[in-house]
SELOVO-513755 format. One record per residue (C-alpha): residue in one letter; x, y, z. Coordinates in pm, 1 decimal. Layout:
# residues N
resn_x_y_z
a_X_Y_Z
...
END
This chain:
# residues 612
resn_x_y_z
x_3928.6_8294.1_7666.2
x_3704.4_8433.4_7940.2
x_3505.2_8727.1_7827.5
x_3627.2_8996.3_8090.2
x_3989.3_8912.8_7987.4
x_3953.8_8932.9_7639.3
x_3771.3_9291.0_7695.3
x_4043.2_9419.8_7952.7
x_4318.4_9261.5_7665.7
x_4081.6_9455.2_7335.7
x_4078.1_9765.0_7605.7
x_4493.2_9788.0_7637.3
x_4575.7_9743.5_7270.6
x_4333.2_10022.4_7180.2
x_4493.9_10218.4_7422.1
x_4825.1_10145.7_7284.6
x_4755.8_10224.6_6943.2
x_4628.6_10566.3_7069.9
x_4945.5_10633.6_7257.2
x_5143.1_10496.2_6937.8
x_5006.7_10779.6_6748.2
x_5070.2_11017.4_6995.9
x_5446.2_10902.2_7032.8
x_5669.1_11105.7_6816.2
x_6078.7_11181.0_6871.8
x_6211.7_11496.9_7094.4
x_6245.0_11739.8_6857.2
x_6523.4_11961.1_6790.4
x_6886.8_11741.6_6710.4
x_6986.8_11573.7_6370.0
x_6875.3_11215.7_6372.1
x_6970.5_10900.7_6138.0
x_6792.4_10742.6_5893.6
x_6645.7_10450.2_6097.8
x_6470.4_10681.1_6370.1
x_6181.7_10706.1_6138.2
x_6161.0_10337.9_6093.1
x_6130.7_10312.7_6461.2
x_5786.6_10153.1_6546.3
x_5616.0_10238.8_6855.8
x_5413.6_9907.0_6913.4
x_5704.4_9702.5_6883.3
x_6034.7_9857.2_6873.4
x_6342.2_9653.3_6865.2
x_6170.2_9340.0_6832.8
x_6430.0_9086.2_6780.3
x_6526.2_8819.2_6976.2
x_6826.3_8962.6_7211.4
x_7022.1_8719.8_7329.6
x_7192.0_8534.6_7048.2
x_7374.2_8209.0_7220.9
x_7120.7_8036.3_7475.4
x_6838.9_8078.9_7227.1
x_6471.0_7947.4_7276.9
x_6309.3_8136.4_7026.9
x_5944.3_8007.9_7092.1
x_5885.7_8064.1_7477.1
x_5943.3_8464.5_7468.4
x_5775.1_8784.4_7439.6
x_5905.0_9149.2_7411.2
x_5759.7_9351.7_7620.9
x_5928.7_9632.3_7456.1
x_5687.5_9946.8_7382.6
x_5504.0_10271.3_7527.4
x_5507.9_10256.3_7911.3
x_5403.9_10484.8_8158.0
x_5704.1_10736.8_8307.2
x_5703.1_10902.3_8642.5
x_6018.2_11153.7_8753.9
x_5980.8_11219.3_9151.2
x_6244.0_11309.5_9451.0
x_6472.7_11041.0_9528.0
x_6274.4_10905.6_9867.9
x_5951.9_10897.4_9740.4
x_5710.0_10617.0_9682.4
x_5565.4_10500.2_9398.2
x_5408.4_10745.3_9222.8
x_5018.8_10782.5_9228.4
x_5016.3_10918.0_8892.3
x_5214.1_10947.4_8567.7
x_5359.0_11219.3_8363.3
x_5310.4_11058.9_8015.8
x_5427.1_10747.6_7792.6
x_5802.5_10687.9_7739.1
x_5897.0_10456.2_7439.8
x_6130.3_10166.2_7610.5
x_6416.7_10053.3_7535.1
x_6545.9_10441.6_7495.0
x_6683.2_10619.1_7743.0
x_6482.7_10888.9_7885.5
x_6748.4_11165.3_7800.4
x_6710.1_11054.9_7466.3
x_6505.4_11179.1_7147.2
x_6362.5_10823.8_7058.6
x_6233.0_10806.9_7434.2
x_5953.7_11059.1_7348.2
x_6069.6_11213.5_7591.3
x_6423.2_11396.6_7661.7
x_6378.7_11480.6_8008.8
x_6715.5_11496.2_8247.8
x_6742.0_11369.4_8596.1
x_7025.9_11349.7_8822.4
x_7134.5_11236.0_9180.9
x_6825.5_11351.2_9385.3
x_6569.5_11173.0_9117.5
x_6412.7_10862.6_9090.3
x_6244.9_10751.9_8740.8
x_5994.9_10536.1_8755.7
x_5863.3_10292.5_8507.9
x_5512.5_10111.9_8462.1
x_5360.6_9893.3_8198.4
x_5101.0_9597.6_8205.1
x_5157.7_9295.7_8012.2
x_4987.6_8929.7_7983.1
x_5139.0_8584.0_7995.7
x_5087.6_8408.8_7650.6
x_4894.7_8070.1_7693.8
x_5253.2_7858.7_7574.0
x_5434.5_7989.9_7818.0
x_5281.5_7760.2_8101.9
x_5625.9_7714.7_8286.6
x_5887.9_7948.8_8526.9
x_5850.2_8250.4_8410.3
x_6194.0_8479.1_8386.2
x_6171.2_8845.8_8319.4
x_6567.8_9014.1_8108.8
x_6696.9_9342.1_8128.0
x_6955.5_9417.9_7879.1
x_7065.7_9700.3_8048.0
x_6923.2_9982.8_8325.3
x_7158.3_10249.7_8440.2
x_7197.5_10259.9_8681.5
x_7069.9_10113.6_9048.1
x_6703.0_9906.8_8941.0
x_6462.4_9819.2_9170.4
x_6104.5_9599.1_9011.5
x_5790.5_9515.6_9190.0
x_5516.9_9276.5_9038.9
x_5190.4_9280.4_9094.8
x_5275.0_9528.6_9360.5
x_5531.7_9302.8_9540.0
x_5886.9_9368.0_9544.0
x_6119.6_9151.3_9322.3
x_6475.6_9228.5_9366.0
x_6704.3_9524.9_9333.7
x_7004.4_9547.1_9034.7
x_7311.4_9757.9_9013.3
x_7508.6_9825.9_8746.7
x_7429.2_10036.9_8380.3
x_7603.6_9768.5_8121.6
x_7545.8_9408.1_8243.4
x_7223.0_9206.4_8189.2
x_6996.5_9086.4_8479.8
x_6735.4_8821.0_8537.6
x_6494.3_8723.9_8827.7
x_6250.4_8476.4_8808.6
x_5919.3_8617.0_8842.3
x_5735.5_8309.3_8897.4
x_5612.0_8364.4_9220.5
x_5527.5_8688.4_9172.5
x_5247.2_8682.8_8841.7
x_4887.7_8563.9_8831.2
x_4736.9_8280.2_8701.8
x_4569.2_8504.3_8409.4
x_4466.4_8811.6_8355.4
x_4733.1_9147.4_8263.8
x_5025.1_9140.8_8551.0
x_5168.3_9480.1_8686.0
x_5531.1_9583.7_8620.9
x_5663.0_9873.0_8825.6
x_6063.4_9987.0_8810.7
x_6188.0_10265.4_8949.4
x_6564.4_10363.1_8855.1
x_6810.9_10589.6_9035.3
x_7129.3_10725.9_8825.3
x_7354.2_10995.7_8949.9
x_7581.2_11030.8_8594.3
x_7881.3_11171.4_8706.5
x_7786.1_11275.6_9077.3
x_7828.9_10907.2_9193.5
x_8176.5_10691.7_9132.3
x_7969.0_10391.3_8940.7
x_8092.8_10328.0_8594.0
x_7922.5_10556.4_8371.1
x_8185.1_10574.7_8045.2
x_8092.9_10897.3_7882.0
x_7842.5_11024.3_8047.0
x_7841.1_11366.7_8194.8
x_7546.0_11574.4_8362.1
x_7713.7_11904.8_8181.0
x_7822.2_11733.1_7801.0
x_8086.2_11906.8_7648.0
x_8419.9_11809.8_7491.2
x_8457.9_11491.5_7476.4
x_8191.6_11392.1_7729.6
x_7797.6_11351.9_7623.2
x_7461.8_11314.7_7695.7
x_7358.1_11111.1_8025.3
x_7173.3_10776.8_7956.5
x_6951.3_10739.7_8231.2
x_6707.8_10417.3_8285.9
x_6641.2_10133.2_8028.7
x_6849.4_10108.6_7731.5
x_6845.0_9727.4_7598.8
x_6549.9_9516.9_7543.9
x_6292.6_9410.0_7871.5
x_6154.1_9039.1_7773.3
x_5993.8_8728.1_7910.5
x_6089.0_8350.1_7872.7
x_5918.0_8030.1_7990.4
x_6192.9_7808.3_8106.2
x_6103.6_7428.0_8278.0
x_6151.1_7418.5_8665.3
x_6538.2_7239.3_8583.1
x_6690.1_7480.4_8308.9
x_7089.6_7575.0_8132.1
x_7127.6_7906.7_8323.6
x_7378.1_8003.8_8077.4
x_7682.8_7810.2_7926.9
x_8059.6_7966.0_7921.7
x_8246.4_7809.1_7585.3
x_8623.7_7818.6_7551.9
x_8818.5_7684.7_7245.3
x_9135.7_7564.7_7198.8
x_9284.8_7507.1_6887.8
x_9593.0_7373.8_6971.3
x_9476.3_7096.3_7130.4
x_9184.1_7110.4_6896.4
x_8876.5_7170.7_7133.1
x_8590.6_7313.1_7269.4
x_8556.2_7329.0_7682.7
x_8183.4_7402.6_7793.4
x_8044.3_7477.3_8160.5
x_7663.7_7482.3_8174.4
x_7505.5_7609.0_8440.8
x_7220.8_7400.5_8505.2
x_6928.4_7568.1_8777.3
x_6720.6_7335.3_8977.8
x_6971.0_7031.4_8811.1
x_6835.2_6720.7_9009.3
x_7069.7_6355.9_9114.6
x_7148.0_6210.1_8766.3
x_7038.8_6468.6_8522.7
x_7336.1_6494.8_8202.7
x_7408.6_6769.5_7996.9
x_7412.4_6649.9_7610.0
x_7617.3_6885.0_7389.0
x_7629.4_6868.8_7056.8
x_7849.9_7043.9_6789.1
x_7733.6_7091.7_6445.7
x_7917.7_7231.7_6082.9
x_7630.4_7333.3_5939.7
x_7333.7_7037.1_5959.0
x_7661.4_6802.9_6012.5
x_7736.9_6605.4_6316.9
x_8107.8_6709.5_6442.1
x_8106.1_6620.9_6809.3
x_7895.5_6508.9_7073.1
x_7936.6_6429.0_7484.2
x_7723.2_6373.1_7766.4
x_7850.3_6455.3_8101.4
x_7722.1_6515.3_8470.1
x_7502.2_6844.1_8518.5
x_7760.4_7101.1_8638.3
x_8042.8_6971.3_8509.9
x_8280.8_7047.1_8243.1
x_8245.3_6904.7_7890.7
x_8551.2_6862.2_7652.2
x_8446.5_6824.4_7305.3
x_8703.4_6737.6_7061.6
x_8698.1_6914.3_6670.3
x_8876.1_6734.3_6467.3
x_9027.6_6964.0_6135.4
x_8916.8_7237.1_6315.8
x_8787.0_7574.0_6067.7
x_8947.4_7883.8_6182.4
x_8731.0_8201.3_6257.4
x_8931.3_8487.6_6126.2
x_8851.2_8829.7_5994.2
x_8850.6_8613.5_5627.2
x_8677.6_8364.4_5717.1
x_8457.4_8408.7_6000.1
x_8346.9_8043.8_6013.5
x_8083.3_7995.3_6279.2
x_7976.7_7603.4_6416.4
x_7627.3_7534.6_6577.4
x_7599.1_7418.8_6927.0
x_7287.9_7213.0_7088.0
x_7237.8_7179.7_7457.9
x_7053.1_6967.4_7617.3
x_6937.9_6876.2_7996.1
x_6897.6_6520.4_7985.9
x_6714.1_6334.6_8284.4
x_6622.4_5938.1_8260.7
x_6656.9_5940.9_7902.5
x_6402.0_6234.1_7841.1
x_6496.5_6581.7_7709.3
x_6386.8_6845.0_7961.5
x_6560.8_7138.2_7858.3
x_6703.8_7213.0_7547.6
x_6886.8_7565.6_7377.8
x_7040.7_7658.3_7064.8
x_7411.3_7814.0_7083.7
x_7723.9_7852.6_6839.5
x_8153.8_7867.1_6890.3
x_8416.4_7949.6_6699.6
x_8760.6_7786.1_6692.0
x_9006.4_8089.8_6726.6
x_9307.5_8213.3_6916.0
x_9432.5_8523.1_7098.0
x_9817.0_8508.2_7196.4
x_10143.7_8674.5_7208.1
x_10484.9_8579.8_7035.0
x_10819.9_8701.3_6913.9
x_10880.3_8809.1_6557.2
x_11265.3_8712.1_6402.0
x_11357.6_9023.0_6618.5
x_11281.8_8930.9_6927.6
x_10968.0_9169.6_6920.3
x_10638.4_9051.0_7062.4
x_10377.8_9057.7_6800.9
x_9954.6_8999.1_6869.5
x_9848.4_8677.1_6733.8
x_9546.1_8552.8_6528.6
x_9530.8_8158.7_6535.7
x_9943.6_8176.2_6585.3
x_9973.1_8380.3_6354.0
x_10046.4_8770.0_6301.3
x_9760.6_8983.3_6155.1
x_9829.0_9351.0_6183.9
x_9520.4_9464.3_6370.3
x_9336.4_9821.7_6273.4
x_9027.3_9928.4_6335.1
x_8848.4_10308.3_6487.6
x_8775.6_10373.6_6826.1
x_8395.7_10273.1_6826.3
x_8150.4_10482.1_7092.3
x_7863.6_10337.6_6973.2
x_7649.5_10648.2_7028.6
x_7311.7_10781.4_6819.8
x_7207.9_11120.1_6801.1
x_6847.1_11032.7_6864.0
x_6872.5_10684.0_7085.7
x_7185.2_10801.4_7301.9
x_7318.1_10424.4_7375.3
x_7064.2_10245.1_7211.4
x_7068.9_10209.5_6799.0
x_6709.5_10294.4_6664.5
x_6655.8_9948.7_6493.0
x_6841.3_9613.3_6412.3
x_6980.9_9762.4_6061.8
x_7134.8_10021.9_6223.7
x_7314.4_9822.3_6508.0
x_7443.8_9674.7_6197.7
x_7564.6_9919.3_5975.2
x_7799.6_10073.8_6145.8
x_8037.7_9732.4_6160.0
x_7927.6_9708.5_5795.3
x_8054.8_10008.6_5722.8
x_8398.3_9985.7_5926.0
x_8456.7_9650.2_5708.9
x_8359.7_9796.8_5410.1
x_8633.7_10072.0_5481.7
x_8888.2_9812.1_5514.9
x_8946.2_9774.8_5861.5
x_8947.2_9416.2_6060.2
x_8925.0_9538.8_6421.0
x_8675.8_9808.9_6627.7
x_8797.6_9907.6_6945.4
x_8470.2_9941.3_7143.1
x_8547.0_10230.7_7345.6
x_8422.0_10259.5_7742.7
x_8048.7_10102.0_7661.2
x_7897.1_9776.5_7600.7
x_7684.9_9709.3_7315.7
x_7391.2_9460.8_7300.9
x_7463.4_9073.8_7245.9
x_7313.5_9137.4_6892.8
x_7626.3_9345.4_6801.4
x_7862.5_9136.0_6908.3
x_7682.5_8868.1_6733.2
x_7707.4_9061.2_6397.3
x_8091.8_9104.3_6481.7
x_8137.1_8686.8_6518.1
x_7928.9_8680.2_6148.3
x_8117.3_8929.3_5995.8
x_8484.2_8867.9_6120.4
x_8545.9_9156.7_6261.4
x_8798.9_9181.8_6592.2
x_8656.8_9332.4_6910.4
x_8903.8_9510.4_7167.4
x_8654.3_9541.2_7479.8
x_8691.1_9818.9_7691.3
x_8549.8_9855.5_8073.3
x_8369.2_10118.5_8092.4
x_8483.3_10423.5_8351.0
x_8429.3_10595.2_8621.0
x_8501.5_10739.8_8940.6
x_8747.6_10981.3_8769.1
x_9008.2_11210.6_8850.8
x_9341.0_11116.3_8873.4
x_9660.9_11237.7_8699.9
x_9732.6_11085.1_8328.4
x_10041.1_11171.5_8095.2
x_10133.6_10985.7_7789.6
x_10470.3_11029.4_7630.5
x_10638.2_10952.2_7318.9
x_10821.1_10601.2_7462.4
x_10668.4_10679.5_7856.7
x_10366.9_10648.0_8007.6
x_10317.2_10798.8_8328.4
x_10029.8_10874.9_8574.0
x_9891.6_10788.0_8925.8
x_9609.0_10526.6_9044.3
x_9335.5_10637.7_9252.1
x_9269.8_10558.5_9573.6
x_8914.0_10445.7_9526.9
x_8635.4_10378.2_9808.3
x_8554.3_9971.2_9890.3
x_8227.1_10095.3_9765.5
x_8372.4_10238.4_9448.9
x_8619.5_9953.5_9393.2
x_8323.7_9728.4_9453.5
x_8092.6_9855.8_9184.0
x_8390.1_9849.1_8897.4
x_8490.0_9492.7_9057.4
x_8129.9_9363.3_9038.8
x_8025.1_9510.4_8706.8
x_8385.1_9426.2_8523.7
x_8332.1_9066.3_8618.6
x_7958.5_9065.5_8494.5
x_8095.9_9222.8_8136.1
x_8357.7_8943.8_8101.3
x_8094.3_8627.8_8222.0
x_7789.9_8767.2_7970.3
x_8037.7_8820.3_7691.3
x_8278.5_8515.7_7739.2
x_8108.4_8358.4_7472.5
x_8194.4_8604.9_7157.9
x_8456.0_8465.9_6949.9
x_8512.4_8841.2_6798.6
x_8623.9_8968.3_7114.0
x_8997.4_8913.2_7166.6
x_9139.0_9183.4_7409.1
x_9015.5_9282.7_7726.1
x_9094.7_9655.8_7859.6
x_9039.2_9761.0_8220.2
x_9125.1_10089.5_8201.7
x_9131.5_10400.6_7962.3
x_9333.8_10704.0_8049.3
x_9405.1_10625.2_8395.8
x_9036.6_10755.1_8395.7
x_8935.1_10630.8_8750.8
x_9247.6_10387.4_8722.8
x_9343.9_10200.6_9027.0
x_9535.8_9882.7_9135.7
x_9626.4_9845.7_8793.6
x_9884.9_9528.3_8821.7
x_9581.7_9341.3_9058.8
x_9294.9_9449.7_8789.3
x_9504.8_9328.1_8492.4
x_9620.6_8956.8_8639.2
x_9289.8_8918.6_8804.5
x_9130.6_9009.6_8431.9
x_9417.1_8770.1_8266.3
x_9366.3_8457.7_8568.4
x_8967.8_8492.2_8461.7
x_8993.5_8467.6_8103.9
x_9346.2_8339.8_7993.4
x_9179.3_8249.9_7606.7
x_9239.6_8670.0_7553.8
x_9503.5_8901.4_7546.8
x_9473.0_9225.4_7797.6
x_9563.5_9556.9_7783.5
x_9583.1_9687.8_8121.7
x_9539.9_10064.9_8077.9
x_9489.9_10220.3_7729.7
x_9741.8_10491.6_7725.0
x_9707.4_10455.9_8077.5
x_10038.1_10203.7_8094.1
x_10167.4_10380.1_8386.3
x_10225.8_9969.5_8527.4
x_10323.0_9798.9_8350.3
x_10131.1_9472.9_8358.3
x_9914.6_9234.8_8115.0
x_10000.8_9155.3_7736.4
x_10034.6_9517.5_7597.7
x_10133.8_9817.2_7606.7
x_9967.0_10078.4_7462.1
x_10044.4_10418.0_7372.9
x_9777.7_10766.3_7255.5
x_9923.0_10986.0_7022.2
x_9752.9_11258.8_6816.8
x_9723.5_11289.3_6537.0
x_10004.2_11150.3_6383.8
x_10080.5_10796.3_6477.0
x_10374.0_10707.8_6661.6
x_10476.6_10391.7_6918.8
x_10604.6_10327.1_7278.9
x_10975.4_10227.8_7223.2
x_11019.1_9868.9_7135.8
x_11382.1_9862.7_7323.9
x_11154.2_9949.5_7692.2
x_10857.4_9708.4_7608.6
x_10918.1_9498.4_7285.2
x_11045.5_9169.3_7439.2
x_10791.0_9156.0_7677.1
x_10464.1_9320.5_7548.7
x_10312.2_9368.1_7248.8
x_10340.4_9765.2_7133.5
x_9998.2_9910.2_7027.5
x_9893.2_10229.0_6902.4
x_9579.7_10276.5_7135.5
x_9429.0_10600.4_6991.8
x_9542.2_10837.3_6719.1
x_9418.8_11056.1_6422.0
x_9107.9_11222.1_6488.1
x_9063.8_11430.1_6172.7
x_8788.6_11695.5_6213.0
x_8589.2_11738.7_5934.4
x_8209.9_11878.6_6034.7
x_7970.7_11883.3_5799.2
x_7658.7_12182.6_5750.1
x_7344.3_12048.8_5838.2
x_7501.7_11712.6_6008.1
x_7609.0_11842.3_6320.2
x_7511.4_11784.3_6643.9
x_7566.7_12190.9_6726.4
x_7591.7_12426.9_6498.0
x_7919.0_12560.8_6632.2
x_8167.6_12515.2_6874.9
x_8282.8_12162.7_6698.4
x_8605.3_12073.2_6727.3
x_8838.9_11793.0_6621.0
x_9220.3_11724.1_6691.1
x_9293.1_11821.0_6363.4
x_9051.5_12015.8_6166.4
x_9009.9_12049.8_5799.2
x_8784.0_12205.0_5560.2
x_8766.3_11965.8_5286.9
x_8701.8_11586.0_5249.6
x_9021.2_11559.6_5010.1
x_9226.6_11746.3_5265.0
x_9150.2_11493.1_5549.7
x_9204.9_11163.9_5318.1
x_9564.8_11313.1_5197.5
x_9607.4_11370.2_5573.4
x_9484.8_11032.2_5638.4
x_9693.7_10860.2_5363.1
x_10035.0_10978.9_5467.5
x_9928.6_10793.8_5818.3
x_9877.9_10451.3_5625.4
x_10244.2_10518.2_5474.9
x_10408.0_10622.8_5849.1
x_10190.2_10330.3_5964.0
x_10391.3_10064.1_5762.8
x_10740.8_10195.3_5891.7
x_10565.6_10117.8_6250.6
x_10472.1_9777.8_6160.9
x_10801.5_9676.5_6026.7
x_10963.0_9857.1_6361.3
x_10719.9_9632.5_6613.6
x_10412.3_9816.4_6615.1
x_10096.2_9515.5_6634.3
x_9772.9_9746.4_6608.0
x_9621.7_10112.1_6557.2
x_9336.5_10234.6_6698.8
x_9227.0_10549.7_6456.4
x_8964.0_10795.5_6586.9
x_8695.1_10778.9_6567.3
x_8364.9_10559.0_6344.1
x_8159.6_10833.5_6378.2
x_8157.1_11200.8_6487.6
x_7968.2_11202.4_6839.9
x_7795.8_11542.6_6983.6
x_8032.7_11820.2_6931.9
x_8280.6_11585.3_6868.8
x_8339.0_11571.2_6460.9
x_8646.3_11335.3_6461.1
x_8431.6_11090.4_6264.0
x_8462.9_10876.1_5930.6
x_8085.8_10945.0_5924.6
x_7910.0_11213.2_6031.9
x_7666.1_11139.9_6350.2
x_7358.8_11118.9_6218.0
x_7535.8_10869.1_6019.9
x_7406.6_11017.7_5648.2
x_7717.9_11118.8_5539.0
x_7991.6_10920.4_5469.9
x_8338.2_11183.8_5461.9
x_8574.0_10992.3_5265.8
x_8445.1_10664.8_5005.9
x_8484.6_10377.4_5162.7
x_8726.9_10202.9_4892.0
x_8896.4_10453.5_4847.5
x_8980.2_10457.1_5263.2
x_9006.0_10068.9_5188.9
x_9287.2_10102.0_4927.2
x_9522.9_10266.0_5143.7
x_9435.2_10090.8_5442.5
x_9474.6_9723.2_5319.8
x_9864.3_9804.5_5248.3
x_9910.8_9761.8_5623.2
x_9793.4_9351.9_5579.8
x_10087.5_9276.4_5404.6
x_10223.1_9002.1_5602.2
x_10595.8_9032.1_5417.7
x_10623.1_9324.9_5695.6
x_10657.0_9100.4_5954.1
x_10872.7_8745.7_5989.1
x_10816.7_8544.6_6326.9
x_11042.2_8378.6_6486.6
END
C-alpha cells in the first residue's frame, strides 16, 4: 500500500469514528428495542440480497454520509449541513436527522469509499431502495438517473472509479410524498389517520460487488409440482458464442438435479419426489449457477427454490376455495405495514426485520398480508425459512377516486390517470413482481387497495395474472368494483363478514381482505399521547381478546359457508394508529401469544372444508 493512500484511508476512519460518536437518534418519539443496538460504523451489515449470492466480492457502504437539503434546481451543493446515518430515511429518527422535505427540495447525498484490493473486476454499485426520483455521479461524472421508491437498481460503475485511491459518491434525491401521483403507499406530507410519516431518500442497503466482464444478471425460478419441476431463465450480461449456463439443484449437500443449457435460454430441471414448502414444512432446496465457457467456470452464484403451488378449485359445493400444493389451507394472517417508530420503512437491525414474522407465527397465524410497501429481500427470505404465506400488495398512489364496500357489493370508480401516472405504477409494478419472482412465500399478487388510485382494473389484473400465472391475484382489495383475477375480496370492520358466495363463489375465491382492528393504546407506548384511535376501542387487554375470540368462532361459520382467508388488522399499532397486536415500539405484546394461538388454530381444521 502506497503511503499517501494509507494516510488519506487512516485520515477517513478517524473521521468516521468521530462522527460515530457524534451520531445519536432524533429525539422525542417512542422507539424499539433494537434502535439502541443500531451501530453507526456499520449499520445493517448483512448481505442483502439473499438468491444471487456472492458473498466474497462485496462491501457495504452503509454508514455516516454527508446530507445536503437545497431548492429543487440547484446544483450540487458546495457544502453540507451535517452527517445522516444511511440506510434511514431522512424523516426518520435513526437518520440522525428528522428533517422534512417536499416537492420543491432536492436531498443530496455524499460519501467517499475505496475499492477493496479482491475486487479487481466490473464493479456494480445496489440500491435497495431510494424514494423517490435518484440521480448518482462518480467521481464527479454523472451515472444514471432511477425512478421509483420500492424497486432495487444497479449501474455498473466501472467506468466511472479510479484505479486506487477513495472514489466520490454524490446522489441527490427528489420526492414529492403526496404532491406527485408516483406510488408512495402511506405516505402523507400532513400524517394523520391512517396516513404517516414521509420516507424520503435511501431506505435499503447501498453496496458494491465485483462481478467478471460475462456475469448471471439475475435468474427468474418457477416450479411446478405437478409436472414435478423447476423452470429457470438466467440472464447472462456480456454472455459470449458458446458460453452454457450449469444449474444445479441440491437437498441439502445432495445432488438432486443438474442441466446445462445455452446462455439465455430456459432450463427445465426435473425433481423427482418433490418436498413441499408449506407453512409446516417450509422445506427449502439449494441452487448453484454457473456460467460455463470452454469448459472453465467464469461466473458462478449461490441461489435456493421451493417446490410449492398457488391455485384455485371447487370445494363439494361448487365453491372456489385458495389452494396450497392442491390442497385447501384456510389462510389468516394481519395486515402487515411494516413500519418503525424510529426507522420509518427501514427496521433498525436484522433481529428486528425478523421478529415481527416471528412473532405473527408464534401467534398462530400462517399468512401476513404485506400491506401497500415492499420490504427488503431479507424479509421475504425469513418468510420462505419460516413458512409463512405472503399476500403482496402494490403499493399506491395517485389517489382520489370514489370507493364503497358493501356487505355482498363492491362498488367504486377507476381513475382516469395521466400516461405519466399510469407509467410510473406500470413501470414500478412490473419491477416489484421481476425482483420478487423468486420468493416461494409469496403467493398472491394485489394491484390495488381501496380503489386508492385504482384504474383499468380488468387490464392491471390479466396483465398481472399473463406475467406471473404460478400466483393467484386479487385485483383490488376491497376495491372489487371489476370484477376480474382469482378473488374477490371484501373489508369489513370490525366484525368479520364475506361477499356472497351465490354472486362470486363459483368463480372466485371469497376473501375477507381487512377486518378487526381492535384499539387498545397503551401509556407510555404511543406514538402521541392522545388523539389515538382504533375501529374499535377498548380499555383492557382481556376486553379486546374476548372481542377477538368471538371473531375466531364467527370465523369458522365463514369457512364452512366459502370464506378462503382473513386478513385481521393490524401486526402492530402504527403512529396514531393503535389497531395493533403489539404496540409500535414493539415492547409490548397486548394479548399472549398462545393464548391468541389457541383460538386461532381452530380455523385449520381441515374437516371444515371437503373438495370436490
Amino acid at each position: 500500500m502506497k503511503l499517501k493512500t494509507y494516510v488519506v484511508g487512516l485520515f477517513l476512519s478517524q473521521s468516521l469514528i468521530v462522527s460515530a460518536q457524534t451520531w445519536k437518534p432524533v429525539p422525542g418519539k417512542i422507539a424499539s428495542p433494537w434502535a439502541e443496538k443500531v451501530d453507526p460504523l456499520k449499520p445493517l451489515p448483512e448481505y442483502p440480497r439473499p438468491h444471487l449470492t456472492r458473498n466474497n466480492n462485496w462491501k457495504n457502504l452503509n454508514g455516516l454520509w454527508d446530507y445536503a437539503i437545497t431548492g429543487k434546481n440547484e446544483e450540487t451543493p458546495k457544502t453540507y449541513q451535517g452527517k445522516i446515518l444511511v440506510p434511514f430515511a431522512l424523516e426518520s429518527s435513526l437518520s440522525g436527522v428528522g428533517k422534512t422535505i417536499d416537492k420543491n427540495n432536492l436531498l443530496w447525498y455524499k460519501t467517499s469509499f475505496s475499492i477493496p484490493s479482491g475486487m479487481k473486476n466490473n464493479i456494480l454499485l445496489h440500491f435497495g431502495a431510494v424514494d423517490w426520483k435518484t440521480d448518482i455521479w462518480v467521481n464527479g461524472q454523472k451515472v444514471g438517473a432511477h425512478q421509483g421508491g420500492f424497486d432495487p437498481f444497479t449501474f455498473d460503475i466501472t467506468a466511472f472509479v479510479k484505479k486506487s485511491g477513495n472514489q466520490e459518491l454524490i446522489i441527490s434525491v427528489w420526492d414529492p410524498t403526496d404532491e406527485g401521483p408516483q406510488p408512495r403507499g402511506k405516505q402523507q406530507k400532513k400524517p394523520e389517520g391512517i396516513w404517516y410519516t414521509p420516507v424520503s431518500g435511501i431506505w435499503q442497503t447501498v453496496w458494491l460487488e465485483s462481478v467478471p466482464e460475462t456475469y448471471i444478471a439475475s435468474t427468474k425460478q418457477t416450479p411446478d409440482i405437478d409436472a414435478k419441476t423447476l423452470s429457470i431463465n438466467a440472464h447472462v450480461q456480456s454472455a459470449a458464442n458458446g458460453d452454457k449456463i450449469r444449474i444445479t439443484a441440491f437437498d441439502g449437500k445432495t445432488k438432486v438435479a443438474e442441466q446445462e443449457v445455452d446462455a439465455n435460454t430456459q432450463a427445465t430441471l426435473p425433481i423427482a419426489n418433490p418436498k413441499l414448502w408449506s407453512p409446516a414444512s417450509p422445506f427449502l432446496y439449494d441452487l448453484k449457477i454457473a456460467v460455463v465457457r470452454n469448459g472453465k467456470v467464469i461466473d458462478e452464484a449461490g441461489s435456493y427454490f421451493a417446490m410449492r403451488k398457488s391455485s384455485i378449485g371447487l370445494d363439494k359445493n361448487g365453491v372456489q376455495r385458495m389452494l396450497l400444493n392442491n390442497e385447501f389451507i384456510f389462510q389468516y394472517g394481519p395486515l402487515d405495514q411494516g413500519w418503525w417508530p424510529d426507522g420509518l420503512y427501514t427496521a433498525p437491525t436484522d433481529e428486528a426485520l425478523k421478529f415481527d414474522i416471528v412473532k405473527t407465527k408464534e401467534m398462530g397465524f400462517n399468512m401476513i398480508r404485506k400491506h401497500i410497501k415492499v420490504e427488503p429481500a431479507r424479509w421475504y427470505y425469513e418468510c420462505d425459512k419460516m413458512g409463512m404465506l405472503v399476500w403482496q400488495d402494490m403499493p399506491s398512489g395517485d389517489l382520489g377516486n370514489q370507493w364503497e364496500s358493501k356487505l355482498g357489493q363492491m362498488g367504486g370508480t377507476d381513475k382516469n390517470r395521466t400516461p405519466e401516472s399510469e407509467a410510473m405504477y406500470r413501470n414500478e409494478w412490473k419491477e416489484i413482481m421481476d425482483d420478487l419472482h423468486n420468493f416461494p412465500s409469496i403467493i398472491v399478487w394485489t394491484p390495488f387497495n381501496e380503489a386508492w388510485g385504482q384504474f383499468k382494473t380488468k387490464e392491471i389484473a390479466e396483465w398481472t395474472k399473463a406475467k406471473d400465472p404460478s400466483r393467484l391475484v386479487n385485483s383490488a382489495s376491497g376495491g372489487n368494483h371489476v370484477i376480474t383475477g382469482d378473488i374477490v375480496d371484501l373489508h369489513h370492520y370490525p366484525d368479520p363478514q364475506m361477499p356472497r358466495p351465490d354472486l362470486f363463489g363459483p368463480t372466485h375465491a371469497i376473501v375477507l381482505g381487512e377486518y378487526g382492528g381492535l384499539g387498545l393504546p397503551v401509556p407510555g407506548h404511543t406514538w402521541k399521547e392522545k388523539d389515538n384511535w382504533g375501529y374499535q376501542s377498548f380499555k383492557t387487554a382481556d376486553e379486546l381478546f374476548d372481542k377477538y375470540a368471538s371473531f375466531m368462532n364467527r370465523m369458522e361459520y365463514l369457512i364452512k359457508k366459502g370464506l378462503s382467508a382473513a386478513v385481521y388488522t393490524q401486526t402492530t399499532d402504527v403512529e396514531q394508529e393503535t389497531n395493533g397486536l403489539m404496540t409500535y415500539d414493539r415492547k409490548i405484546i397486548k394479548v399472549p401469544e398462545a393464548k391468541l394461538k389457541e383460538v386461532t388454530n381452530k380455523l385449520y381444521n381441515k374437516s371444515l372444508v371437503e373438495l370436490k
